[in-house]
Residue, then its C-alpha position, 0 to 999 in steps of 0.5 A: x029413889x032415895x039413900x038413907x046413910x048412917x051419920x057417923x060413918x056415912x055407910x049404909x045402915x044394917x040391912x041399907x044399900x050401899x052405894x057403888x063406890x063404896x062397894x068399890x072401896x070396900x072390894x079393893x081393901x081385899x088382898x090382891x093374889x101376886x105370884x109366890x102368894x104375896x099378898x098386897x092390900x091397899x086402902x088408897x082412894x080410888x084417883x090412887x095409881x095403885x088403886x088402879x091395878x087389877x090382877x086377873x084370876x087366871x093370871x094369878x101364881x101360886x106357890x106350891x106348898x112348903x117351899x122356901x124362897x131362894x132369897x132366904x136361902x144360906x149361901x155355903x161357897x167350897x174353898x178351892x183347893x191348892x197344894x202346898x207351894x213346895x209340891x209345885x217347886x218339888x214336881x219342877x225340880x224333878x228331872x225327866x228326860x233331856x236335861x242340858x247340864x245339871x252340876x252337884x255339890x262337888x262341881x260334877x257335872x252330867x248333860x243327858x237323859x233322866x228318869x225319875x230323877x236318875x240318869x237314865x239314858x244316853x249322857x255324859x259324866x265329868x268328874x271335877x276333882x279327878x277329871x274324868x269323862x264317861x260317855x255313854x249308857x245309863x240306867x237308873x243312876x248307874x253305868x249300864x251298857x256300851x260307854x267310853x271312859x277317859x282319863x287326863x293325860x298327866x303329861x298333856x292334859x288331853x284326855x286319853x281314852x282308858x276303858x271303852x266296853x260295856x257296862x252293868x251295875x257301874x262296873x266292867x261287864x262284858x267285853x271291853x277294852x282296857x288301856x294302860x299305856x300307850x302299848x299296853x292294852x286289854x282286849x276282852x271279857x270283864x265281871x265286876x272291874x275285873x278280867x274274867x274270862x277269854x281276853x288277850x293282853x299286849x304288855x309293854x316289853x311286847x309279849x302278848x298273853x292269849x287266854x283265860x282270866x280269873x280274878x284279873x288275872x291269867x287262870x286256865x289254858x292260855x298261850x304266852x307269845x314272848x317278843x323275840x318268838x318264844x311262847x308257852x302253852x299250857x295251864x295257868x293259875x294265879x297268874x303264873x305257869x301251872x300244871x302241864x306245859x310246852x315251852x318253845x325256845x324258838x331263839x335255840x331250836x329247843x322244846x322243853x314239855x313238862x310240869x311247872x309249879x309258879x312259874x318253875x320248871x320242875x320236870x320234863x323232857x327237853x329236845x330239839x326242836x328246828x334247831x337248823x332254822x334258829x337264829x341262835x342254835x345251842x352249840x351242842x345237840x341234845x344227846x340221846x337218852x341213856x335210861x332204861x325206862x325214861x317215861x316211867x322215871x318222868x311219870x314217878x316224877x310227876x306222880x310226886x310233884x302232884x301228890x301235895x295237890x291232891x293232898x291239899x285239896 
């Protein structure tokens, strides 16, 4: 059988065979289907390396429609977020908890237990400039509950204990125990720093007051127990005897009852009382009463000395 090809070309004439390489040829200058629809076209002679790759139909990936390589994709990174350096320095600073010894400005200096940046808990206070030692309760910066409150000693240096009680709000509250000397003391109920309320004082000359208190200050019913025996009984105010009253002179085996007015004795009856039994007896008895009506001489008396009370009030 015999080809005619055209001269110029070498390609059959229209309506010629073509021989098989150039149909080869021809069949490898078609796009090749890769994976994701890339396309590769190649017009390289038949010895060419690439002219012998041959993708398989069904082994050929299509990518879906109207999707965008991942490649091509702008890439957006978020910035990480970090806080100013003065809240980490801030949230070290803040006291919670057991703290060893944290001074102030002033030289103060406190070890204990904190809350919310307060003293809160147990813990110890000292006072440079005055010296002082409180050890006990606290609540959100305050004293509040059972403490111990010391003071230097002038003399020694040594710290003596002043006030040993409880607490409320940075003050006396309570019952506690006050210490003004080495002999003088205060047993009792507190408000606000001040006695107030039933409490017992020991003075230093050894008369011993038993009572009530307002104001820091003896008011109410109360006994006054003197150190060579003698004692009062009856109401106080402003810390001076006021109202009805007894007054045992045990030293002269005497009994005054009556009505005082700050501290004086304005009217009453005196009589004898254990007069045998005391050690310094008056040298003379009492002699008996001689007036007609002496409880109503007494009451007029009386009636008289709280008439300008009751006025006032």
């Amino acid at each position: 059988m015999s080809w005619r090809l055209s001269q110029k070309s070498r390609r059959p004439a229209a309506g010629t065979w073509r021989t098989f390489q150039e149909y080869q040829r021809s069949k490898k200058r078609r796009a090749l289907p890769v994976s994701f629809g890339v396309a590769i076209t190649t017009s390289l002679g038949p010895d060419s390396q690439l002219s012998q790759l041959r993708v398989k139909p069904e082994a050929a990936v299509t990518a879906p429609p109207n999707t965008t390589d991942a490649a091509s994709m702008p890439v957006t990174k978020c910035p990480r977020k970090s806080e100013p350096l003065w809240k980490g320095w801030d949230r070290k600073a803040q006291k919670n908890g057991l703290r060893h010894q944290v001074f102030a400005v002033n030289g103060d200096h406190y070890v204990g237990e904190w809350k919310g940046n307060l003293k809160h808990g147990k813990g110890t206070q000292v006072w440079k400039r005055s010296g002082a030692v409180y050890e006990g309760d606290w609540k959100f910066g305050k004293r509040d509950g059972y403490g111990v409150l010391s003071h230097p000693d002038p003399e020694t240096g040594k710290l003596r204990r002043v006030y040993s009680g409880w607490w409320k709000g940075d003050k006396k509250s309570g019952y506690g125990i006050q210490f003004f000397g080495p002999k003088e003391y205060y047993e009792g109920e507190w408000c606000s720093n001040q006695r107030s309320g039933w409490g017992r004082m020991y003075y230093n000359n050894g008369d011993i007051y038993e009572g009530h208190w307002k104001n820091d200050k003896p008011d109410g019913e109360g006994m006054l127990r003197q150190k060579n025996g003698n004692r009062y009984e009856g109401g106080w105010e402003r810390g001076m005897k006021n109202g009805h009253g007894r007054f045992f002179h045990l030293d002269h085996g005497q009994l005054f009852e009556g009505f005082w007015v700050d501290n004086v004795a304005k009217c009453g009856t005196m009589i004898d009382f254990g007069r045998d039994e005391a050690p310094e007896p008056t040298q003379f008895p009492i002699p008996k009463v001689e007036i007609l009506d002496p409880d109503g001489v007494l009451k007029e008396a009386m009636d008289k000395l709280m008439k300008p009370e009751e006025e006032d009030d």
